[in-house]
N, CA, C and O atoms as a Tripos MOL2 file, in Angstrom:
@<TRIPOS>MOLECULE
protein
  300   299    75     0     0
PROTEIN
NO_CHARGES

@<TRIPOS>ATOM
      1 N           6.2370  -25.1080   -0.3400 N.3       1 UNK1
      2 CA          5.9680  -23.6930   -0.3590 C.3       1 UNK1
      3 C           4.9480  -23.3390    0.7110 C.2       1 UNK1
      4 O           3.9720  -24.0550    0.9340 O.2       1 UNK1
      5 N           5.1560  -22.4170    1.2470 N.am      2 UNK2
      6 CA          4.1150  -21.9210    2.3390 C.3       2 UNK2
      7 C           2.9460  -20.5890    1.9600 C.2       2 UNK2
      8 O           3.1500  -19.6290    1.2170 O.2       2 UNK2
      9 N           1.9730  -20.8440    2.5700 N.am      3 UNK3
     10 CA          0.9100  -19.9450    1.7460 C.3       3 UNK3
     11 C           0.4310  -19.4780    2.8010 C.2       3 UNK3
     12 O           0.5730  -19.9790    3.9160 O.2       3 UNK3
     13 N          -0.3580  -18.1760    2.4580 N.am      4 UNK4
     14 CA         -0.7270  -17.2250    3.4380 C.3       4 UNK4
     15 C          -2.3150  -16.8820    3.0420 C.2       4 UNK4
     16 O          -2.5800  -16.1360    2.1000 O.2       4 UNK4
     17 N          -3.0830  -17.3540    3.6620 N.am      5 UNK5
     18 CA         -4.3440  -16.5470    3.4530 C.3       5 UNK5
     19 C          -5.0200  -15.8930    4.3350 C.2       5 UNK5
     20 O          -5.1780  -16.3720    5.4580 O.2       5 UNK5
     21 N          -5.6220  -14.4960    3.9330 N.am      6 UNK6
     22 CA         -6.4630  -13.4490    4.7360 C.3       6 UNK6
     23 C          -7.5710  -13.0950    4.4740 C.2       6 UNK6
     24 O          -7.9410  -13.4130    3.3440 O.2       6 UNK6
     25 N          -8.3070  -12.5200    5.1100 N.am      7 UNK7
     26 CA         -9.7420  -12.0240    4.7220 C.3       7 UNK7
     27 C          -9.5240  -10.5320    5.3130 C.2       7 UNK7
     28 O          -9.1570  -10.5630    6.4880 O.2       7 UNK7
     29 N          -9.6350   -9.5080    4.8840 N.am      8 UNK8
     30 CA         -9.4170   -8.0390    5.2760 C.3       8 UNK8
     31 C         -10.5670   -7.1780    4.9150 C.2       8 UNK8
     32 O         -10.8100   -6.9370    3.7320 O.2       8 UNK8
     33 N         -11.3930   -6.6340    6.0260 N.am      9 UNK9
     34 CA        -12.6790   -6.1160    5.7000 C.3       9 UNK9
     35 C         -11.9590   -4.5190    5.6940 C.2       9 UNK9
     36 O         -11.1400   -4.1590    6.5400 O.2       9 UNK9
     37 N         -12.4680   -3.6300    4.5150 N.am     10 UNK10
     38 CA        -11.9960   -2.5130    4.8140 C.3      10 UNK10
     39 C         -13.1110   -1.9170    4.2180 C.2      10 UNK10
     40 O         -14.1200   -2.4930    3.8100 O.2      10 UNK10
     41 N         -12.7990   -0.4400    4.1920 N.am     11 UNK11
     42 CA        -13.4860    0.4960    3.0180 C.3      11 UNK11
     43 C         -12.7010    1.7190    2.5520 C.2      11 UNK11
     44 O         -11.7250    2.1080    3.1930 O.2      11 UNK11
     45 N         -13.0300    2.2000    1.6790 N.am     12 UNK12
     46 CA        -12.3720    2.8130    0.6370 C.3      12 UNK12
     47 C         -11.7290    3.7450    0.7030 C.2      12 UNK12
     48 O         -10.7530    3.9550   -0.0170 O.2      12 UNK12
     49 N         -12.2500    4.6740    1.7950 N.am     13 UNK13
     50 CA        -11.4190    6.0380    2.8360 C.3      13 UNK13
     51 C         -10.3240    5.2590    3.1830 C.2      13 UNK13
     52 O          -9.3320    5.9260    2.8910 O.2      13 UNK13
     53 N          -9.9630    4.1080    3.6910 N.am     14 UNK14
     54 CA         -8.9920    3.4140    4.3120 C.3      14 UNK14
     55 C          -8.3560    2.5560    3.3560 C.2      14 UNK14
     56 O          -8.3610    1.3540    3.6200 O.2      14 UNK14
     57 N          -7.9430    2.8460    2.5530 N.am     15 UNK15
     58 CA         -6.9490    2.0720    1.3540 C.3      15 UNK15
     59 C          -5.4060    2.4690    1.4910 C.2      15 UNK15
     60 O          -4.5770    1.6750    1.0480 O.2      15 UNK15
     61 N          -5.0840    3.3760    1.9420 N.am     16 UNK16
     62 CA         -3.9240    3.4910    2.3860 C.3      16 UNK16
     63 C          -2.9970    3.0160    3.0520 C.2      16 UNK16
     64 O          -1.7800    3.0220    2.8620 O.2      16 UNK16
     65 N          -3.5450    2.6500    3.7520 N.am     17 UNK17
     66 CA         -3.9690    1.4740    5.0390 C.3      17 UNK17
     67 C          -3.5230    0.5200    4.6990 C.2      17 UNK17
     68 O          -2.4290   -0.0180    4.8710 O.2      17 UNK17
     69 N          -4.6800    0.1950    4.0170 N.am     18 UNK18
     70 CA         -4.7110   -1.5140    3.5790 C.3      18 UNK18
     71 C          -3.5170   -1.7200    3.0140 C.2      18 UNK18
     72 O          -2.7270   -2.4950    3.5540 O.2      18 UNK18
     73 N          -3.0480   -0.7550    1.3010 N.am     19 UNK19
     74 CA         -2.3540   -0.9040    1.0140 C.3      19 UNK19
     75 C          -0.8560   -0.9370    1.5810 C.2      19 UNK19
     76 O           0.0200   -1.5500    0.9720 O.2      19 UNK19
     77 N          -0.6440   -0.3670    2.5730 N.am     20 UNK20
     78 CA          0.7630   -0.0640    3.3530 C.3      20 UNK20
     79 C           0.3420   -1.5260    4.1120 C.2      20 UNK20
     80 O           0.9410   -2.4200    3.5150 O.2      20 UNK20
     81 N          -0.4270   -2.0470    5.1500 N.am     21 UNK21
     82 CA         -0.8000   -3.1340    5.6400 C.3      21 UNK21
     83 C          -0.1770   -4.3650    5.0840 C.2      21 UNK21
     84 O           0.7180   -4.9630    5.6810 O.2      21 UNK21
     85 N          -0.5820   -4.6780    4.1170 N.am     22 UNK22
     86 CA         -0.1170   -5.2980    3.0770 C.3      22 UNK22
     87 C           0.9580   -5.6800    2.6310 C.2      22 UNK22
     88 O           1.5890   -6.7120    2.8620 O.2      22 UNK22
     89 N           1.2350   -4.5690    1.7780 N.am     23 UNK23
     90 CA          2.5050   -4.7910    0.8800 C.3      23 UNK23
     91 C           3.5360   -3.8600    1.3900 C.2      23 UNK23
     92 O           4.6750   -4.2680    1.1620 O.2      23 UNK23
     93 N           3.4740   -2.7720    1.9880 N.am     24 UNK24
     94 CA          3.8990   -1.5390    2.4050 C.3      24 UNK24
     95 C           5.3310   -2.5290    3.4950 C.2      24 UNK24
     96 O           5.2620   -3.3320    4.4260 O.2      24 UNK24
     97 N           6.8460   -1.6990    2.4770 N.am     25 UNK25
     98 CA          8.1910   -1.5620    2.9430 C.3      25 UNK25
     99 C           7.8990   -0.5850    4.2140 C.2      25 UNK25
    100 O           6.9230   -0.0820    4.7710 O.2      25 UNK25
    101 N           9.4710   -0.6140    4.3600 N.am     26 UNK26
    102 CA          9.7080    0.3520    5.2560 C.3      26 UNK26
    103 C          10.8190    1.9490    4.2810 C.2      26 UNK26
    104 O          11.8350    2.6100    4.4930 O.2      26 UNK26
    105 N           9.8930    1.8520    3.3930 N.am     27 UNK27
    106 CA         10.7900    3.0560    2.1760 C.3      27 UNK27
    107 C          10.3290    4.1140    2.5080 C.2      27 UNK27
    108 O          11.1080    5.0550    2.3560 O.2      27 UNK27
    109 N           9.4470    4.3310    2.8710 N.am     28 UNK28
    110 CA          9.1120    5.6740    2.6010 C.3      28 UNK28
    111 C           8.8420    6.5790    4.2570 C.2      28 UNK28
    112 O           7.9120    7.3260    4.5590 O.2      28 UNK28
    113 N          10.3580    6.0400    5.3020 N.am     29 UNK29
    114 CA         10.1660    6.7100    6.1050 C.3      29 UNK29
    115 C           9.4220    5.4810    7.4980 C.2      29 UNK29
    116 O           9.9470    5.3260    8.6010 O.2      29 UNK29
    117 N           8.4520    4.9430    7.1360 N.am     30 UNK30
    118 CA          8.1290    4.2910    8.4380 C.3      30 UNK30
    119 C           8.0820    3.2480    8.2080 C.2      30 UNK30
    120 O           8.8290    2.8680    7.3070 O.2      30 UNK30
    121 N           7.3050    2.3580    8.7990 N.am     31 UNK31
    122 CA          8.0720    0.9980    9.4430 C.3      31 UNK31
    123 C           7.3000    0.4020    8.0380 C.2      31 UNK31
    124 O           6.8810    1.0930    7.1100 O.2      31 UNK31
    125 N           7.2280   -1.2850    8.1740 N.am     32 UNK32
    126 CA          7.1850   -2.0860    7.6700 C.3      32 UNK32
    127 C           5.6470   -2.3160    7.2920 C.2      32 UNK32
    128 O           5.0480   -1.8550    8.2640 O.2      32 UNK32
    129 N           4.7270   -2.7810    6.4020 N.am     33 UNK33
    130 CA          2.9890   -3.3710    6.8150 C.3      33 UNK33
    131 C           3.2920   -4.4490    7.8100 C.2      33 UNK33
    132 O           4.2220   -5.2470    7.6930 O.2      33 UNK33
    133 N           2.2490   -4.4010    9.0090 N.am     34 UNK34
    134 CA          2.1820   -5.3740    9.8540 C.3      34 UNK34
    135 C           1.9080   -7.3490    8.8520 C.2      34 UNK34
    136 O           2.3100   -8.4640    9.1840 O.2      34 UNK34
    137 N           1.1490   -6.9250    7.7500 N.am     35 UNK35
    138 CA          0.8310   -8.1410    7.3230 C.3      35 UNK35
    139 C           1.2310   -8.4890    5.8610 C.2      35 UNK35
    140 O           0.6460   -9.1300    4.9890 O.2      35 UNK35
    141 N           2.5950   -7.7600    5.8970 N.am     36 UNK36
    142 CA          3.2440   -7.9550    4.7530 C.3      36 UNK36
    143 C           4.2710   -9.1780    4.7980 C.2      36 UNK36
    144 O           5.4640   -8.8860    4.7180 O.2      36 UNK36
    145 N           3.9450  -10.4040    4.9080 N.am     37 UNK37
    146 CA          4.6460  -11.6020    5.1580 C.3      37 UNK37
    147 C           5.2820  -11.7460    4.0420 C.2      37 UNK37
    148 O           6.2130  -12.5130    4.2880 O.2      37 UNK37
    149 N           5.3140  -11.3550    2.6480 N.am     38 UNK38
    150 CA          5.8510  -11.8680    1.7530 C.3      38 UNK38
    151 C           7.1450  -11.0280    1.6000 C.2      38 UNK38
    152 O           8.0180  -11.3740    0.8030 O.2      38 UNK38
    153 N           7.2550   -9.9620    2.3430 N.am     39 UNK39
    154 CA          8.5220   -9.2450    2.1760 C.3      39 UNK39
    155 C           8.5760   -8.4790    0.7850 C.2      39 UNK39
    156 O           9.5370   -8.5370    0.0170 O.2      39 UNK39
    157 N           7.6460   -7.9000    0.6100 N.am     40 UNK40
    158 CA          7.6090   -7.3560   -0.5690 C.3      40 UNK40
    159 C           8.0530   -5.5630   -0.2470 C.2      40 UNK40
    160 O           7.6180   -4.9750    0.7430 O.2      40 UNK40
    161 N           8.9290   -4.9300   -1.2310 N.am     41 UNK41
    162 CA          9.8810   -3.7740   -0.8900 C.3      41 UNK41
    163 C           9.5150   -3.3610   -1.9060 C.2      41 UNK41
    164 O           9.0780   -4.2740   -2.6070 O.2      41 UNK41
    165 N           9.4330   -1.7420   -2.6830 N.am     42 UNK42
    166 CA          9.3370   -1.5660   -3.2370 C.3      42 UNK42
    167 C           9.3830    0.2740   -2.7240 C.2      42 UNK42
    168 O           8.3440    0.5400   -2.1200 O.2      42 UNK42
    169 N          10.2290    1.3690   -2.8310 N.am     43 UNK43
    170 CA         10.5020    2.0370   -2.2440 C.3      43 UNK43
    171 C           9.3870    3.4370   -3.4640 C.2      43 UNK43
    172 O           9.2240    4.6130   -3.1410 O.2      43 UNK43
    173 N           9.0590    3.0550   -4.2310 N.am     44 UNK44
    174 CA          8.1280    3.7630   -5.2750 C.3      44 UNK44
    175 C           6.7550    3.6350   -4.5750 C.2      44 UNK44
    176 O           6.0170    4.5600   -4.2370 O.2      44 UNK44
    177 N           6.5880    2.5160   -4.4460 N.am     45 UNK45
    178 CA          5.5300    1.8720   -3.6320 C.3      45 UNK45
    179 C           5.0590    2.9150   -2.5990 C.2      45 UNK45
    180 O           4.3260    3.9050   -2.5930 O.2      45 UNK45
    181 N           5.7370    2.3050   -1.8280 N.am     46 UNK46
    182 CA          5.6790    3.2550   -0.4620 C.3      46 UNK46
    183 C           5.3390    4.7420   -0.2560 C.2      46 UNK46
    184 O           4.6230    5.2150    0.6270 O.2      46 UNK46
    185 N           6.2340    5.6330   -1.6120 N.am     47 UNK47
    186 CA          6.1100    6.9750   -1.7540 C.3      47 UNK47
    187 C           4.7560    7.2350   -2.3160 C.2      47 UNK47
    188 O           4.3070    8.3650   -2.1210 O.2      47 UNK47
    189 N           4.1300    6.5060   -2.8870 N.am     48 UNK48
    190 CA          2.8260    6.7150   -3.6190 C.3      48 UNK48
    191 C           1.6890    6.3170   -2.2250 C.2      48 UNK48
    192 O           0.7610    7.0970   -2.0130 O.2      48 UNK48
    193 N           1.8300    5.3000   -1.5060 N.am     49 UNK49
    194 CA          1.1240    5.2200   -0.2430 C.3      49 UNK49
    195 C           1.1340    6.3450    0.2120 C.2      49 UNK49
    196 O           0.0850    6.9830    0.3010 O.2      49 UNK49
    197 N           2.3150    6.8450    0.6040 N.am     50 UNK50
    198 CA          2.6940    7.9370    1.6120 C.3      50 UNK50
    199 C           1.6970    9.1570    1.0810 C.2      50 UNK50
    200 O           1.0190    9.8960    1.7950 O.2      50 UNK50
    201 N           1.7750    9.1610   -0.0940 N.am     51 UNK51
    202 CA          1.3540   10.5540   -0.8130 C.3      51 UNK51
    203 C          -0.1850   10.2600   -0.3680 C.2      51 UNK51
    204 O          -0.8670   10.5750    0.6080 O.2      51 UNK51
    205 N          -0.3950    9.5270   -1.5140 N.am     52 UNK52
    206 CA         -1.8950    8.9800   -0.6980 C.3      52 UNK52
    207 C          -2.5640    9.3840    0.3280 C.2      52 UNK52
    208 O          -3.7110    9.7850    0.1300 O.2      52 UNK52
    209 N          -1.9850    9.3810    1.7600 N.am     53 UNK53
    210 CA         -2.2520    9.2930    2.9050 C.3      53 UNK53
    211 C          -2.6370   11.1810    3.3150 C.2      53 UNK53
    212 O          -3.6900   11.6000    3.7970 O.2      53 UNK53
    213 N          -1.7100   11.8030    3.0240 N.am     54 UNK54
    214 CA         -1.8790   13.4130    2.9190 C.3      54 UNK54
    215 C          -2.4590   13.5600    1.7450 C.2      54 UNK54
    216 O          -3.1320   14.5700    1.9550 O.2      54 UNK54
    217 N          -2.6150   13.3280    0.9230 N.am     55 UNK55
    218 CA         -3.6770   13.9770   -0.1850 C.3      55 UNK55
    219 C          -4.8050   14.9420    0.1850 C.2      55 UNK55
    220 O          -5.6020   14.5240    1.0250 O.2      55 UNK55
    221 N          -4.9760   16.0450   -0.2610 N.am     56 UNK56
    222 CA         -6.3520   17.3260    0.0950 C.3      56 UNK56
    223 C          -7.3170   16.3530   -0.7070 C.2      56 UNK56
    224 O          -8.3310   15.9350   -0.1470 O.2      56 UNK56
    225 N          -7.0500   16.0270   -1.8710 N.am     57 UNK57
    226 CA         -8.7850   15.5470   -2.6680 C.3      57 UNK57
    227 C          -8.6100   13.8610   -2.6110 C.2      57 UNK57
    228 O          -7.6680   13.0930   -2.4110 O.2      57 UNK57
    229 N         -10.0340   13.7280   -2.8980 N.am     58 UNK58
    230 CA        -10.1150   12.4590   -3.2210 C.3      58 UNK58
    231 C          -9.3760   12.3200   -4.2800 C.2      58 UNK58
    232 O          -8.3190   11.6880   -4.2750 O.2      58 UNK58
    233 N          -9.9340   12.9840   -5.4330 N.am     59 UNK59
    234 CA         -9.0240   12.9630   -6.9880 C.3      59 UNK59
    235 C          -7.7960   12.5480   -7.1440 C.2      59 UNK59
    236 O          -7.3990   11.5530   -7.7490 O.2      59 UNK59
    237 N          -7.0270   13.5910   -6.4020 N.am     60 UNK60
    238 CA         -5.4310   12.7950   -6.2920 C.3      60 UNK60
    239 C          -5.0790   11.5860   -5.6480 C.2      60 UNK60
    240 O          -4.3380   10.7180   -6.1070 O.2      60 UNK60
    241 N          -5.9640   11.5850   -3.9730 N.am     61 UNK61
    242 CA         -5.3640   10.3320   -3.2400 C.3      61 UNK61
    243 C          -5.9200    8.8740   -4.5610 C.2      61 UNK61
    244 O          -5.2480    7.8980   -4.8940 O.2      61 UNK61
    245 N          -7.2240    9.2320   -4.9980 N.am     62 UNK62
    246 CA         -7.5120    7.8240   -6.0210 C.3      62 UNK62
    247 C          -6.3450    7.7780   -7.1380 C.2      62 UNK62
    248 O          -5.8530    6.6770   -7.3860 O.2      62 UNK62
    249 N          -5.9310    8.7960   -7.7470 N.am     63 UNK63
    250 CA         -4.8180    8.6520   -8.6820 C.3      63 UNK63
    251 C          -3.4740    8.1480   -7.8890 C.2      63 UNK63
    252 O          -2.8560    7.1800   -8.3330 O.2      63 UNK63
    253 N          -3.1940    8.5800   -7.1340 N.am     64 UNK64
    254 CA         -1.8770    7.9900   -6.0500 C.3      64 UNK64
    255 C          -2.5250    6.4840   -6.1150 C.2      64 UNK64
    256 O          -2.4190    5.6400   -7.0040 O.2      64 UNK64
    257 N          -2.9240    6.4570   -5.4130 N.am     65 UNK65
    258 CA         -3.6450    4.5410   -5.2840 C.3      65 UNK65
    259 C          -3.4410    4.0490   -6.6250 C.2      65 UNK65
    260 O          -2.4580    3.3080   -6.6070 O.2      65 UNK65
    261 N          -3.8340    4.1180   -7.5350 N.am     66 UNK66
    262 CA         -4.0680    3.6080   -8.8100 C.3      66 UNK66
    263 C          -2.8660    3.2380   -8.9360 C.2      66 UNK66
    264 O          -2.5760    2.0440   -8.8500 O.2      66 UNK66
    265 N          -1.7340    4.4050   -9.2160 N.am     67 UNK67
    266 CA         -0.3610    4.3180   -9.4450 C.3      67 UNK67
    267 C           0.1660    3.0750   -8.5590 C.2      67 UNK67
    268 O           0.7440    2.1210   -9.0790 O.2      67 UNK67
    269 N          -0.0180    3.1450   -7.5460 N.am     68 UNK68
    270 CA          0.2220    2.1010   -6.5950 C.3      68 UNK68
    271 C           0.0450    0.6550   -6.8370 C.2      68 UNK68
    272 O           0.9290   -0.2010   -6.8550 O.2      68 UNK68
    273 N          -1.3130    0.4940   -7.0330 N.am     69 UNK69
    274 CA         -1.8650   -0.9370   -7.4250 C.3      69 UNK69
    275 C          -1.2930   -1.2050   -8.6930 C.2      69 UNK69
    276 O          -0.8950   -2.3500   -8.9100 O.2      69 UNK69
    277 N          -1.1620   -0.1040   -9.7910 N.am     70 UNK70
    278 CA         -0.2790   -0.8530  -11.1430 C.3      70 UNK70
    279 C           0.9090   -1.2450  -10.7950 C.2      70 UNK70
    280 O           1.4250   -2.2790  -11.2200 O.2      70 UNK70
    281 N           1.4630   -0.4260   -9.9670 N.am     71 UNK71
    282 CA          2.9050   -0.9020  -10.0650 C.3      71 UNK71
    283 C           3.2280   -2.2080   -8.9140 C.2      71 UNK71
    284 O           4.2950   -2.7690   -9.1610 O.2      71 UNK71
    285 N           2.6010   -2.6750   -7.9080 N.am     72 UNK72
    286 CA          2.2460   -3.5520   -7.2220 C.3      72 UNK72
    287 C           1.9710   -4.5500   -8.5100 C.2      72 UNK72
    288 O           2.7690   -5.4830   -8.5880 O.2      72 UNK72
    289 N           1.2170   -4.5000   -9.2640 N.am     73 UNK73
    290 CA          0.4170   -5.4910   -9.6790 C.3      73 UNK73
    291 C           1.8120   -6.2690  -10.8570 C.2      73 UNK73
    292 O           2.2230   -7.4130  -11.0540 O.2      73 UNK73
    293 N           2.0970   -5.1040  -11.3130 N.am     74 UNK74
    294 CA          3.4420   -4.7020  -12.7590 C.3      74 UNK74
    295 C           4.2590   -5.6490  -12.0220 C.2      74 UNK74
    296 O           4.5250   -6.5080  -12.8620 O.2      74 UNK74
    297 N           4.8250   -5.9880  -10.8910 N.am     75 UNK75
    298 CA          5.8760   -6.2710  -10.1810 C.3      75 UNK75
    299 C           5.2590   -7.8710  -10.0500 C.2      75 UNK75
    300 O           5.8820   -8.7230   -9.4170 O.2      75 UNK75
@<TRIPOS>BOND
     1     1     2 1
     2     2     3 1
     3     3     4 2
     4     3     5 am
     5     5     6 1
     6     6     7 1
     7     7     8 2
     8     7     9 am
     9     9    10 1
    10    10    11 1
    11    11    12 2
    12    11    13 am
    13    13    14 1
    14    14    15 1
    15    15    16 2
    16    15    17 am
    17    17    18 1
    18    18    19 1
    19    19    20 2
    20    19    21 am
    21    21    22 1
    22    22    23 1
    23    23    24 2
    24    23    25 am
    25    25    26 1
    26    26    27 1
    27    27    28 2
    28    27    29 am
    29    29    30 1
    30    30    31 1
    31    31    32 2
    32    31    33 am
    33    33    34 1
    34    34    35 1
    35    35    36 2
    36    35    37 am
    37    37    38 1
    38    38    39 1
    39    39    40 2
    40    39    41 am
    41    41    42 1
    42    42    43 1
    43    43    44 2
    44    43    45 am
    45    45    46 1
    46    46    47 1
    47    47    48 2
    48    47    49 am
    49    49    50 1
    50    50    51 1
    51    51    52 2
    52    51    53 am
    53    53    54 1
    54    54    55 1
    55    55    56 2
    56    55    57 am
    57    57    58 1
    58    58    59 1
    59    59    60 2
    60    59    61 am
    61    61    62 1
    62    62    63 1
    63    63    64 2
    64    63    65 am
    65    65    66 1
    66    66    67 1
    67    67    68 2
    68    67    69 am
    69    69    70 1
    70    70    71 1
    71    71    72 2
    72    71    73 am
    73    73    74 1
    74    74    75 1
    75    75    76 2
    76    75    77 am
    77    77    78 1
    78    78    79 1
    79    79    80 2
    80    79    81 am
    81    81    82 1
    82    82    83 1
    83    83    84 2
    84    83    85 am
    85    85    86 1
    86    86    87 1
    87    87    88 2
    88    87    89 am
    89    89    90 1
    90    90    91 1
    91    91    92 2
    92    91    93 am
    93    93    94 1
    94    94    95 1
    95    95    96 2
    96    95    97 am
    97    97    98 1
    98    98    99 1
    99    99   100 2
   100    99   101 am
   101   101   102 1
   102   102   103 1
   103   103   104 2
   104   103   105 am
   105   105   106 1
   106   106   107 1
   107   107   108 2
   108   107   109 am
   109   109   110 1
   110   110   111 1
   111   111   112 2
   112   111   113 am
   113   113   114 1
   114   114   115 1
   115   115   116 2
   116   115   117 am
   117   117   118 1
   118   118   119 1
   119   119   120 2
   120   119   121 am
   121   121   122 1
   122   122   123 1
   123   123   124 2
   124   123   125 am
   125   125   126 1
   126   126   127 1
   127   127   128 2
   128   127   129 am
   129   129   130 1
   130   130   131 1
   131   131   132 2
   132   131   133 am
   133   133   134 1
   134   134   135 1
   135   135   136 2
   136   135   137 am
   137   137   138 1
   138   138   139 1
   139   139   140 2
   140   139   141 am
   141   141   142 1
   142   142   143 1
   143   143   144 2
   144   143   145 am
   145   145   146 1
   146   146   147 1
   147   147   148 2
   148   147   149 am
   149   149   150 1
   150   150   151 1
   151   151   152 2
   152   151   153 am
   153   153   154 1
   154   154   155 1
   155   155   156 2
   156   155   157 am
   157   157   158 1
   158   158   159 1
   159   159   160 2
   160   159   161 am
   161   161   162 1
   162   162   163 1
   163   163   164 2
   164   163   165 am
   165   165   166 1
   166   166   167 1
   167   167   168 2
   168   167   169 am
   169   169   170 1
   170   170   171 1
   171   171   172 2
   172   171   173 am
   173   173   174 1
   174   174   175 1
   175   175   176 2
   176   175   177 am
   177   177   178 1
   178   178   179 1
   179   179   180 2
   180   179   181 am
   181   181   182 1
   182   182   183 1
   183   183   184 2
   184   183   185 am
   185   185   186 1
   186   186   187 1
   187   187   188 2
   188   187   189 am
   189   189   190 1
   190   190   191 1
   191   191   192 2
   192   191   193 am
   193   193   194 1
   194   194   195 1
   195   195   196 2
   196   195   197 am
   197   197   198 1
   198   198   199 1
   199   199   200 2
   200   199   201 am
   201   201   202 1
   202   202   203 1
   203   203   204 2
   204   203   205 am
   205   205   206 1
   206   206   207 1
   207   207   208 2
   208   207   209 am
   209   209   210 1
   210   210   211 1
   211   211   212 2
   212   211   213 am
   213   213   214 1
   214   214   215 1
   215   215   216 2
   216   215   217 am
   217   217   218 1
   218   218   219 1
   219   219   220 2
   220   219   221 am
   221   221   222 1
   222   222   223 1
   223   223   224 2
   224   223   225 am
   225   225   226 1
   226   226   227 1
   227   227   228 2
   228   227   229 am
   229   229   230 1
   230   230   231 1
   231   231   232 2
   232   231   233 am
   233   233   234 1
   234   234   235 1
   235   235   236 2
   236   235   237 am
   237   237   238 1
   238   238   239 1
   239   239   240 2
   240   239   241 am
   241   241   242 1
   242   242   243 1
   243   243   244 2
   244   243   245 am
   245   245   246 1
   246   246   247 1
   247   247   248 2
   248   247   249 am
   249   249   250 1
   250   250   251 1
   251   251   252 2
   252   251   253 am
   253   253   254 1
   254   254   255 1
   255   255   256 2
   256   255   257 am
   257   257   258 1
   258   258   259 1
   259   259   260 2
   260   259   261 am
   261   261   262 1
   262   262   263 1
   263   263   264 2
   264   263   265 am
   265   265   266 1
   266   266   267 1
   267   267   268 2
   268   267   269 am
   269   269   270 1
   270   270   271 1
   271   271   272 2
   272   271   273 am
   273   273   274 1
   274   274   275 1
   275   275   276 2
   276   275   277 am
   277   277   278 1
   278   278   279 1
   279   279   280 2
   280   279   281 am
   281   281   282 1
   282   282   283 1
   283   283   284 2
   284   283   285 am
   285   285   286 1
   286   286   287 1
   287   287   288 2
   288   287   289 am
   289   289   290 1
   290   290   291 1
   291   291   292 2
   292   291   293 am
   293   293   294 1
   294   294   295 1
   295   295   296 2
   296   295   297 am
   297   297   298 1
   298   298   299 1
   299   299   300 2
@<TRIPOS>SUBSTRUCTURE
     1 UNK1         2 RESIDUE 1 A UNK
     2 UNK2         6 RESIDUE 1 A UNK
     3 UNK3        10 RESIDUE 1 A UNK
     4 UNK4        14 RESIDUE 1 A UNK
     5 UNK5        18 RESIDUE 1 A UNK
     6 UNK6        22 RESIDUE 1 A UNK
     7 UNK7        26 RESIDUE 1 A UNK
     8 UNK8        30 RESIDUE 1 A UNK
     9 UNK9        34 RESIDUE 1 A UNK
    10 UNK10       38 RESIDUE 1 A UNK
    11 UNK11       42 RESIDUE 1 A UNK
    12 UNK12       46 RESIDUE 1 A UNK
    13 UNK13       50 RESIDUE 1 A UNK
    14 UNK14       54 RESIDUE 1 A UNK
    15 UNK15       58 RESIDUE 1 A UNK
    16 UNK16       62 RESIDUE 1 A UNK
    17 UNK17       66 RESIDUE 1 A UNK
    18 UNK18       70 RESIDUE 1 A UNK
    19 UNK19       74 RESIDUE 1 A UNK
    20 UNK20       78 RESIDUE 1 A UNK
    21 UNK21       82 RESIDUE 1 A UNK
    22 UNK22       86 RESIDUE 1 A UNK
    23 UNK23       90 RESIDUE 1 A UNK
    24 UNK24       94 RESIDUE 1 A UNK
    25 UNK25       98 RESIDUE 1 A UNK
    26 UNK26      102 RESIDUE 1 A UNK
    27 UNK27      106 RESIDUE 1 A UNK
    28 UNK28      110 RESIDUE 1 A UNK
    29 UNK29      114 RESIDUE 1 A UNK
    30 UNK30      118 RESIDUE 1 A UNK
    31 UNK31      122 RESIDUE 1 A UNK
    32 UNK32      126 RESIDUE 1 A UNK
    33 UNK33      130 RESIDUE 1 A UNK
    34 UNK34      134 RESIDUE 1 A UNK
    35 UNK35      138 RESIDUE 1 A UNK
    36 UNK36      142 RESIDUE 1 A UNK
    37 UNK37      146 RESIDUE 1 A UNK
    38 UNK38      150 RESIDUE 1 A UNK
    39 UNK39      154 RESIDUE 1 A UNK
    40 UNK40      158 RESIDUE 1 A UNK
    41 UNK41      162 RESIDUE 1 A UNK
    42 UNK42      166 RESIDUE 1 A UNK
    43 UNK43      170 RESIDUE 1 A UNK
    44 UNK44      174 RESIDUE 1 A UNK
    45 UNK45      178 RESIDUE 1 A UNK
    46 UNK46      182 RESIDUE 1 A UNK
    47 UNK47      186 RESIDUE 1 A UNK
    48 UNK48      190 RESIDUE 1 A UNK
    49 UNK49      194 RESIDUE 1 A UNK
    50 UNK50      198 RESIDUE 1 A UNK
    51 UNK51      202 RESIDUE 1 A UNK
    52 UNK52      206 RESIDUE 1 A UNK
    53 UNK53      210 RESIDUE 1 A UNK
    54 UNK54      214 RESIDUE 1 A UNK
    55 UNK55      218 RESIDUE 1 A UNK
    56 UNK56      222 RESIDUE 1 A UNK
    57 UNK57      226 RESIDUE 1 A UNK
    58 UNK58      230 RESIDUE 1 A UNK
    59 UNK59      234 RESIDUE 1 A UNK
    60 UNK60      238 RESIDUE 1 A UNK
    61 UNK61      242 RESIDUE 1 A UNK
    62 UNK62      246 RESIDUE 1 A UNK
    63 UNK63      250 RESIDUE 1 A UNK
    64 UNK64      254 RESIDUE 1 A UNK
    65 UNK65      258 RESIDUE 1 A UNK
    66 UNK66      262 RESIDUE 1 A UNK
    67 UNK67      266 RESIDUE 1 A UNK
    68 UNK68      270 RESIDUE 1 A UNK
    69 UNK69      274 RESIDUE 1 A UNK
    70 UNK70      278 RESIDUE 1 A UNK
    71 UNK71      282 RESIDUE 1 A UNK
    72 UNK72      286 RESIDUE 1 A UNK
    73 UNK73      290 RESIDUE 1 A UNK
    74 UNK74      294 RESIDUE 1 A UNK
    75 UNK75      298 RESIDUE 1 A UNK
């Protein structure tokens, strides 16, 4: 089995990011995460990034994220 390890310095304005970086398909319109080696797809995924990313408040973009990481995590 082959294994992948990273160290990713971010901060918290930039989770969108990370998260699309990551795990982030190409579902929701654009391309692929650059450091998504595991091939992980998930087209729910993506739409909740996406949302994320345009969000007006913090409030929502943190609730978008959340949604995200459960269902990432759920999977």
């Amino acid at each position: 089995y082959d294994l992948y390890c990273m160290g990713r310095i971010y901060s918290a304005a930039d989770m969108p990011e990370t998260f699309h970086s990551l795990l982030g398909g190409a579902g929701a319109g654009g391309k692929p995460g650059e450091r998504n080696y595991g091939g992980y797809s998930d087209l729910t995924f993506d739409r909740l990034v996406a949302d994320a990313r345009i969000a007006t408040t913090d409030r929502s973009r943190n609730g978008l994220l959340r949604k995200a990481a459960d269902r990432a995590y759920a999977d």
